[in-house]
C-alpha positions as a printed NumPy array, in Angstrom:
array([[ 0.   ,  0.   ,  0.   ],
       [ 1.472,  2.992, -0.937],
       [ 1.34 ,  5.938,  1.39 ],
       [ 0.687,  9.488, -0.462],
       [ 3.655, 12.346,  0.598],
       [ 2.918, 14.671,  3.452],
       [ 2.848, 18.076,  2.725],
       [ 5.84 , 20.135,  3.89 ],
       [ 3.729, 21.671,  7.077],
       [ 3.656, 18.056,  8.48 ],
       [ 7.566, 17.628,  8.581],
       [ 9.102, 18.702, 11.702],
       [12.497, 20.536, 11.689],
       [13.756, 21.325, 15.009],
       [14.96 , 25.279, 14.834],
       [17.004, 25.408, 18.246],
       [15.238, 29.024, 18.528],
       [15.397, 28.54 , 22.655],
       [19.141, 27.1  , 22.801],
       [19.796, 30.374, 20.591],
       [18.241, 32.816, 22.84 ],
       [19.882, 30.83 , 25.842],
       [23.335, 31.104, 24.23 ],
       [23.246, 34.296, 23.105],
       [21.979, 35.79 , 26.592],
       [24.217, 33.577, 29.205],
       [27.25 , 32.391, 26.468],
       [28.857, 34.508, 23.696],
       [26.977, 37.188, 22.278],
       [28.256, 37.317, 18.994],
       [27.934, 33.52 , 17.86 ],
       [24.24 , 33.242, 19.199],
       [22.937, 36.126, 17.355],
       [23.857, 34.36 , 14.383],
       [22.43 , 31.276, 15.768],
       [18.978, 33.394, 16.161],
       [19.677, 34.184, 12.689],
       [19.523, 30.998, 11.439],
       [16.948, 29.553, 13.803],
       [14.452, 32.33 , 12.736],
       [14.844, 31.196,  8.993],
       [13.866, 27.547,  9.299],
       [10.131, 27.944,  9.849],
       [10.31 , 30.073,  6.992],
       [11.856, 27.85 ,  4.64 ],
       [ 9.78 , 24.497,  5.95 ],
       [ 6.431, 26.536,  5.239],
       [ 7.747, 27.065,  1.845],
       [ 8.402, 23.69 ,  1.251],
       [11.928, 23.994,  0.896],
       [13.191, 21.585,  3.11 ],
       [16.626, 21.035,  2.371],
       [16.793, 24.435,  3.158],
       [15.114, 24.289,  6.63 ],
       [17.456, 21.119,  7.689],
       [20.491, 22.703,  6.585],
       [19.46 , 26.383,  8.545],
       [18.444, 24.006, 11.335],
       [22.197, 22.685, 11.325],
       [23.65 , 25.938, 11.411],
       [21.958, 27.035, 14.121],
       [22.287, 24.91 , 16.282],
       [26.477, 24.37 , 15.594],
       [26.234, 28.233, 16.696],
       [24.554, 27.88 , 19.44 ],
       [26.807, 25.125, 20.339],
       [29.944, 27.11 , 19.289],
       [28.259, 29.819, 21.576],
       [28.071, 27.474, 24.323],
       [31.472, 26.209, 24.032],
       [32.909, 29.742, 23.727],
       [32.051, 30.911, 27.161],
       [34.362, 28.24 , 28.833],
       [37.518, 29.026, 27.264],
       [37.011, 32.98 , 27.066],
       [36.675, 32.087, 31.177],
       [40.107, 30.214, 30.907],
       [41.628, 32.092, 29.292],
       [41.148, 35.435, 31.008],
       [41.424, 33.576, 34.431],
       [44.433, 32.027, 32.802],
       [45.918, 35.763, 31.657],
       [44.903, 37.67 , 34.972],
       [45.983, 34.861, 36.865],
       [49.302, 34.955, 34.911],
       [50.028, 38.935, 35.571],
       [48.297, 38.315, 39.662],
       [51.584, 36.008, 40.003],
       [54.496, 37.49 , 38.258],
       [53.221, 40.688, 40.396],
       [53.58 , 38.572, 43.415],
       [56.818, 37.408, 42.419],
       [57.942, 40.945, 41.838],
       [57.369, 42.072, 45.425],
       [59.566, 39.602, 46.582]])
């Protein structure tokens, strides 16, 4: 029995539209603004039956908000890391 295709508006593409917002207010600025970016386009796209389009904007935004995510831990380490590195060699100066 063959089964007929289901429109476009049945298909589900995740966006990531909250882990964007999430990143971009708590994790790197930059990088989740262009994870909203490409969140906000994949409805878009899915409604106009271009999915290929929607999956692929989907990807994107959420390997921003990832890359957002990921960001905040090493911009941590490495000021902690640089501050940390000038708090000690002024230590060792006053000795």
């Amino acid at each position: 029995m063959d089964h007929p295709p289901q429109p476009s508006s049945a298909v589900v593409v995740p966006n990531h539209l909250v882990w964007a917002i999430l990143t971009t207010l708590f994790c790197c600025l930059p990088l989740g603004i262009v994870s909203i970016v490409y969140a906000a386009q994949v409805d878009g796209r899915r409604a106009a039956g271009d999915l290929a389009g929607a999956y692929e904007a989907s990807r994107k935004a959420g390997g921003w908000a990832l890359a957002s995510a990921l960001a905040m831990p090493v911009l941590l380490l490495l000021w902690f890391g640089l501050f940390g590195g000038i708090a000690a060699l002024s230590a060792l100066s006053d000795l």
